[in-house]
C-alpha positions in Angstrom: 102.6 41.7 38.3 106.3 42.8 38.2 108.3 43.1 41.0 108.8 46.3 42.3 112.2 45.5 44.4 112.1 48.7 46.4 108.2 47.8 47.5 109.6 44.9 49.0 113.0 45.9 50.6 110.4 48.7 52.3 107.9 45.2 53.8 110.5 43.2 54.5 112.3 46.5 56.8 108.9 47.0 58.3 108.8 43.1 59.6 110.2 42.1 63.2 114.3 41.3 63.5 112.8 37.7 63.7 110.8 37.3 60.5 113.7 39.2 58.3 115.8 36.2 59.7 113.2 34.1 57.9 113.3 36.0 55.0 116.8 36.1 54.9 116.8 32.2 55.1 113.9 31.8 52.2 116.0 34.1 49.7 119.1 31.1 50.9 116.7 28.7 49.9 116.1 30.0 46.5 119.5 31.1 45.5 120.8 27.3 46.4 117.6 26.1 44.5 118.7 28.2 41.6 122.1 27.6 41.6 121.5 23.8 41.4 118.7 24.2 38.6 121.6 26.3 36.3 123.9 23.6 37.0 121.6 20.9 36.0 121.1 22.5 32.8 124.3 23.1 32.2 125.1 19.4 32.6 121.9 18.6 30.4 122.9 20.9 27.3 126.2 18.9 27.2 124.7 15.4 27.5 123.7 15.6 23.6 127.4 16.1 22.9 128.9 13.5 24.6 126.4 11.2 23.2 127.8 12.0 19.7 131.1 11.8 20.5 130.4 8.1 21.5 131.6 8.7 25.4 130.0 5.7 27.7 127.1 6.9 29.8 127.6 7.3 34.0 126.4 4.2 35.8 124.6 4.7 38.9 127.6 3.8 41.1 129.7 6.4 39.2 127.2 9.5 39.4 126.4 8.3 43.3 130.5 8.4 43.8 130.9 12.0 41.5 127.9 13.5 43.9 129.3 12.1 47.3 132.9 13.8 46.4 131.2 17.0 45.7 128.9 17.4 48.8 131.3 16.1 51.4 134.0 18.9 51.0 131.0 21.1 51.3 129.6 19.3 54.4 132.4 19.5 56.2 132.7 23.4 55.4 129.1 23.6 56.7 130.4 22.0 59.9 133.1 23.9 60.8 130.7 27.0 60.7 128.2 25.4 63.2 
């Protein structure tokens, strides 16, 4: 069934100031979710060409270290909005 996007803009103004916060939250949760899926892709569709081009694969410790310096700049963001 296709979404009909002014259907559901008319239920989710007909919910309680409580349960569009929810709402609100869920569409968060799939825009993040989204966002990281597009990345991992975009990280997948290059792994064939660094393969070719004879570059070293990450270890473990190196992708742990490139994923730590990404999400701490962002948790401290997170915290000073708390």
């Amino acid at each position: 069934m296709p979404a009909n996007p002014q259907a559901l803009l008319e239920k989710i103004q007909a919910l309680p100031a409580e349960r569009i916060a929810e709402v609100e939250n869920f569409v968060d949760f799939i825009a993040a979710k989204t966002r990281r899926l597009t990345a991992l892709d975009r990280l997948l569709a290059v792994a064939p060409a660094l393969e070719a081009a004879g570059a070293p694969p990450m270890t473990e410790e190196e992708i742990a270290a490139e994923v730590e310096a990404v999400r701490t700049p962002r948790r401290s963001a997170g915290a000073d909005r708390s």
